[in-house]
C-alpha positions as CSV (number, residue, x, y, z in Angstrom):
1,X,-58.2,22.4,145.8
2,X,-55.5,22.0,143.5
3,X,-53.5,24.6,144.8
4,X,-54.2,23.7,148.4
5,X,-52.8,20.1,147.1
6,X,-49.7,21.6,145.5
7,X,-49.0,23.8,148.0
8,X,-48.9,20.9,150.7
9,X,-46.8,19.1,148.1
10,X,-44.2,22.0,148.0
11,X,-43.8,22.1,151.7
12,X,-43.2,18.7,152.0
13,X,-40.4,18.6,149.1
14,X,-39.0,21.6,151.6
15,X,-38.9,19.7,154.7
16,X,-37.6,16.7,153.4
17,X,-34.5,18.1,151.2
18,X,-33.7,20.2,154.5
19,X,-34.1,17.0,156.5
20,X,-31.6,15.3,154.3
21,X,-29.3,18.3,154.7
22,X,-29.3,17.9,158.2
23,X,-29.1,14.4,158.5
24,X,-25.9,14.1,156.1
25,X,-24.3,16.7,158.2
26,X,-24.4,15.3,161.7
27,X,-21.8,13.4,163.1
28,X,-20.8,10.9,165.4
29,X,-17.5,11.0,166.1
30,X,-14.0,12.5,165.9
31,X,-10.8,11.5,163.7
32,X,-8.1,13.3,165.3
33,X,-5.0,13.1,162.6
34,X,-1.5,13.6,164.0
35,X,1.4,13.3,160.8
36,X,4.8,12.6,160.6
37,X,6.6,15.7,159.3
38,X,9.2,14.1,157.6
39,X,7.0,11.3,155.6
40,X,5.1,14.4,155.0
41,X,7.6,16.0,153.1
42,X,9.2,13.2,151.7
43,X,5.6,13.0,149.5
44,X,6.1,16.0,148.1
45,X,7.0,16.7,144.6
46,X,8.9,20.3,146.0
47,X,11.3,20.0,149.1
48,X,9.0,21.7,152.1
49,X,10.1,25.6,153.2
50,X,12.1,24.1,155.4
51,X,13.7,20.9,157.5
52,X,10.3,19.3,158.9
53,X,10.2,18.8,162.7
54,X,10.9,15.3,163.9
55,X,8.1,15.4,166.1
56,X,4.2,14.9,165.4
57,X,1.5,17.8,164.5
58,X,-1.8,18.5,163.8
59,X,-2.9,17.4,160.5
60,X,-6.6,17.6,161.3
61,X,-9.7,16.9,163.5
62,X,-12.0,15.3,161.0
63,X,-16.1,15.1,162.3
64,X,-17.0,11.5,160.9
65,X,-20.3,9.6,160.3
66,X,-19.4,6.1,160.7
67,X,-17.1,5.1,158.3
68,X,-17.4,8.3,156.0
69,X,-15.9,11.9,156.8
70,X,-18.2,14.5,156.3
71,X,-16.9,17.6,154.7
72,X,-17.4,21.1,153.0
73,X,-20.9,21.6,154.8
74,X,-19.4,25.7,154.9
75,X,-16.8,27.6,154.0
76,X,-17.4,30.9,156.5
77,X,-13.4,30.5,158.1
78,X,-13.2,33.7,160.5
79,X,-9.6,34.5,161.6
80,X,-10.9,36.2,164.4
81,X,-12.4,33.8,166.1
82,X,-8.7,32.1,166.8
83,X,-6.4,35.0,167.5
84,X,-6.6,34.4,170.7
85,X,-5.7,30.7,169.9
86,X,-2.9,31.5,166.7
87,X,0.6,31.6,169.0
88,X,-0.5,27.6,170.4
89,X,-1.9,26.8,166.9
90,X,1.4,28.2,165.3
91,X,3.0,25.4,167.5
92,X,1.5,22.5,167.4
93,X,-1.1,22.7,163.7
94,X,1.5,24.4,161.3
95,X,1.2,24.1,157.7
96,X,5.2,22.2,157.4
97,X,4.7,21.8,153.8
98,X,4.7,25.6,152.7
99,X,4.8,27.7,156.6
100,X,1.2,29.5,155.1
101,X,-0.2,28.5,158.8
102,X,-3.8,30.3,158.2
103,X,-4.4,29.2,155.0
104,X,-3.8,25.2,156.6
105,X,-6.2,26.1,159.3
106,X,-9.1,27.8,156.7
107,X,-8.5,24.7,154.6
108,X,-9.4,22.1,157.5
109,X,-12.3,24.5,159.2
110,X,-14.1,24.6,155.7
111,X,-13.7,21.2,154.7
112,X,-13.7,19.4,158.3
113,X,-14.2,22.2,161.0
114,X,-17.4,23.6,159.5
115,X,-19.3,20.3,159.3
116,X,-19.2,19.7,163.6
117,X,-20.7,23.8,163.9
118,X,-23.7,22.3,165.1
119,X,-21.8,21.6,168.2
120,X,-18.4,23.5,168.2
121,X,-18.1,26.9,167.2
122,X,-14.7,27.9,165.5
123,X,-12.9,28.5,168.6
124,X,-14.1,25.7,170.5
125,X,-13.1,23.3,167.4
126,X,-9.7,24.6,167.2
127,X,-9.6,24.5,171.0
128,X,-10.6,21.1,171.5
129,X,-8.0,19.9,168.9
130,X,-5.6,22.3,171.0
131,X,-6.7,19.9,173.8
132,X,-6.5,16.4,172.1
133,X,-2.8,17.5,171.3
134,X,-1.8,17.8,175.1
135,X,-3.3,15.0,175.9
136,X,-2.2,12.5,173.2
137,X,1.7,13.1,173.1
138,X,2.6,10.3,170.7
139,X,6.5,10.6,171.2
140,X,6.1,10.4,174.3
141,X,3.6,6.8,174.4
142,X,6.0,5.6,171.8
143,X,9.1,6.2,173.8
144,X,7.5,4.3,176.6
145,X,7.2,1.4,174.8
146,X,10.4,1.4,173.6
147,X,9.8,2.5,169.9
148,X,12.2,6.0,168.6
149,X,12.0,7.4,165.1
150,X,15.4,6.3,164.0
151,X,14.4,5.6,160.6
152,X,14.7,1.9,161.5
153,X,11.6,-0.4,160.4
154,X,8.7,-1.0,163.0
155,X,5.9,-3.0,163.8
156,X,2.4,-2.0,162.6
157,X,1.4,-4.6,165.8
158,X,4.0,-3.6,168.3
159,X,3.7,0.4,167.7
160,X,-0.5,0.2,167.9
161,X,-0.1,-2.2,171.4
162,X,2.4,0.5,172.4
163,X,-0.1,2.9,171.4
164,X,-3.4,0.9,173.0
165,X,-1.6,0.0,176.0
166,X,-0.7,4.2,176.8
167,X,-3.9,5.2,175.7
168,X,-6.6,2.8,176.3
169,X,-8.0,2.9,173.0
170,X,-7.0,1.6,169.7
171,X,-5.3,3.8,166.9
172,X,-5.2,3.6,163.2
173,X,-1.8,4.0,161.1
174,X,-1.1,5.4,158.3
175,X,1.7,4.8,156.2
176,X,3.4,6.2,152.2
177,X,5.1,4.4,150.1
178,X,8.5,6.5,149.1
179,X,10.3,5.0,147.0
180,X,10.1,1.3,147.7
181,X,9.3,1.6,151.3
182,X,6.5,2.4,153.2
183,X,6.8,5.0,156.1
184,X,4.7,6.2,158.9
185,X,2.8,9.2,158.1
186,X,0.4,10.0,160.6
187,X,-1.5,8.5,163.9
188,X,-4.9,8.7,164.4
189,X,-6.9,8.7,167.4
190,X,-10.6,8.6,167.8
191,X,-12.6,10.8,169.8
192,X,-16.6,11.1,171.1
193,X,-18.9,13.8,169.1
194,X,-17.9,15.9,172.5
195,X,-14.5,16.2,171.5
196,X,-13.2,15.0,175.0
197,X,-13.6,11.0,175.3
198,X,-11.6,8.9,173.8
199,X,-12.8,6.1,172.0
200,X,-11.3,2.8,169.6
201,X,-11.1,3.8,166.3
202,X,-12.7,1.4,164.2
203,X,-10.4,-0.2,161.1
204,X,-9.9,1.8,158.7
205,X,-9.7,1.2,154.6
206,X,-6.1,2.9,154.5
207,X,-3.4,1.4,156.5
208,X,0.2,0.6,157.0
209,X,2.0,-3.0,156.1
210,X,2.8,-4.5,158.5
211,X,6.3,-3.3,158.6
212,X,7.0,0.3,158.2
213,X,10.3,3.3,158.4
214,X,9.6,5.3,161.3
């Protein structure tokens, strides 16, 4: 009888510590991070490989869980499940800090990739954040309302009605401090678990002043 008991014990210690697994591994929506190049490199303690492009990339499409990211549920990166995928990725998700473009793209598929497997396979994650970047073109929604990268100081309001008015959904901002200014460093947009509807992003804990250099 004993056994019996601690045998029913043991399974339900199993089911419940692979319940929890599961559970802290699902997620419910998308972050997908766009940066700044130049703020990006401007953060650096060593000058990037070379000049940043004044236009936005890829930083990341990060599965959430409320207000929490959800990361390093696997490392099992497979670079041959995106060769098909590497000459768009080259373009629009490089690494600009050191040009090592794989190791960028191992780095966010182990940490942020690998935790929405349950629904996207690698090359359907790194497709879908292929997709999110030819539909959210940021330049051009911020040229529409006006706002350029000149360097000059913007609007944390202006640029996210800019941004909510050419999108239908609201963004978050982030911003660095270099120096003694704050500058825009990336733009995030907010995405459905299926990777195609966009949705408001929710405030976030890290944000831009209300002025900012972009």
């Amino acid at each position: 009888m004993a056994t019996k008991v601690l045998l029913l014990a043991t399974i339900v210690l199993l089911l419940t510590i692979l319940f929890l697994g599961a559970e802290s591994q699902t997620f419910d929506h998308f972050f997908f991070v766009q940066q700044w190049p130049p703020t990006t490199c401007q953060q650096q303690q060593k000058p990037c490989f070379q000049p940043p492009p004044a236009t936005f990339k890829i930083h990341g499409l990060w599965p959430q869980k409320g207000p929490n990211s959800v990361v390093y549920c696997n490392k099992n990166f497979d670079r041959t499940q995106i060769s098909s995928l590497e000459n768009q990725l080259d373009v629009v998700w490089p690494d600009v800090v050191t040009g090592n473009n794989t190791g960028f793209w191992e780095h966010e598929w182990n940490k942020h990739g690998s935790c929405s497997e349950s629904q996207f396979n690698q090359t359907l994650y790194f497709q879908t954040a292929i997709n999110m970047m030819n539909k959210v073109n940021l330049l051009k929604a911020l040229g529409k309302g006006g706002i350029t990268s000149d360097e000059r100081t913007k609007s944390s309001q202006t640029m996210q009605k800019v941004l909510l008015a050419q999108f239908g959904n609201q963004p978050f901002l982030r911003c660095k401090k270099v120096g003694q200014q704050f500058w825009l460093l990336e733009i995030v947009m907010c995405f459905k678990d299926d990777g195609v509807t966009m949705i408001n992003c929710q405030p976030s804990k890290v944000s831009c002043p209300p002025n900012f250099i972009f």
